[in-house]
N, C-alpha and C positions, 0 to 999 in steps of 0.2 A: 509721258505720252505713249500711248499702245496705238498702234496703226492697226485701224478693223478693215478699212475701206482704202480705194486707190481714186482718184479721179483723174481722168487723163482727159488732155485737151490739147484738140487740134485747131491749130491757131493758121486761118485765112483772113485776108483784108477784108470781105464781108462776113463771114461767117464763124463761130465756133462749133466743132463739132464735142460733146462732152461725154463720154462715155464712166460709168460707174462700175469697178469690179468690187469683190470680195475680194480675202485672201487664198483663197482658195482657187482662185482665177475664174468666175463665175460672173459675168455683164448682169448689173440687177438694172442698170439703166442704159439708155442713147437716149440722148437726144441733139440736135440741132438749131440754133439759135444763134441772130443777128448779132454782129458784132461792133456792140453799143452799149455803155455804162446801164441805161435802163432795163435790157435783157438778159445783161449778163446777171444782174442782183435780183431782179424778180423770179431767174430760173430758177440761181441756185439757191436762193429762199427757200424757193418750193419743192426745189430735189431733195435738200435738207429734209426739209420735216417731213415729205412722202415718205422717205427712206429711215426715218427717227434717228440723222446720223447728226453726228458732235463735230464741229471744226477741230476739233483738237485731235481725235481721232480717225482724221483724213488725212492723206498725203496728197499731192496736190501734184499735179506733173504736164508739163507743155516738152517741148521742143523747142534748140535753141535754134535760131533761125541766122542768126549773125547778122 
């Protein structure tokens, strides 16, 4: 696994906020969306393939809330 991309997510009771970097620390994305099994997969569907990025070559990152 080669990490290209970062996704960082901010995790509220209604909302996620999703932000996309590079490695370079460069935001290619934001966006903002409901926080709900049907938004969450229809975004990142579509961040995916806007972006022609790989699961395998994402990291993936929230905060731990306790």
């Amino acid at each position: 696994m080669q990490v290209k991309n970062f996704v960082g997510i901010d995790v509220s009771k209604n909302n996620l906020d999703i932000s996309i970097v590079d490695l370079q620390g460069k935001q290619i994305h934001y966006e903002c969306i409901s926080n709900n099994g049907k938004s969450i997969k229809t975004s990142l569907t579509t961040i995916m393939k806007l972006h022609q990025l790989c699961y395998s070559d994402v990291l993936f990152c929230m905060e731990y809330t306790g």
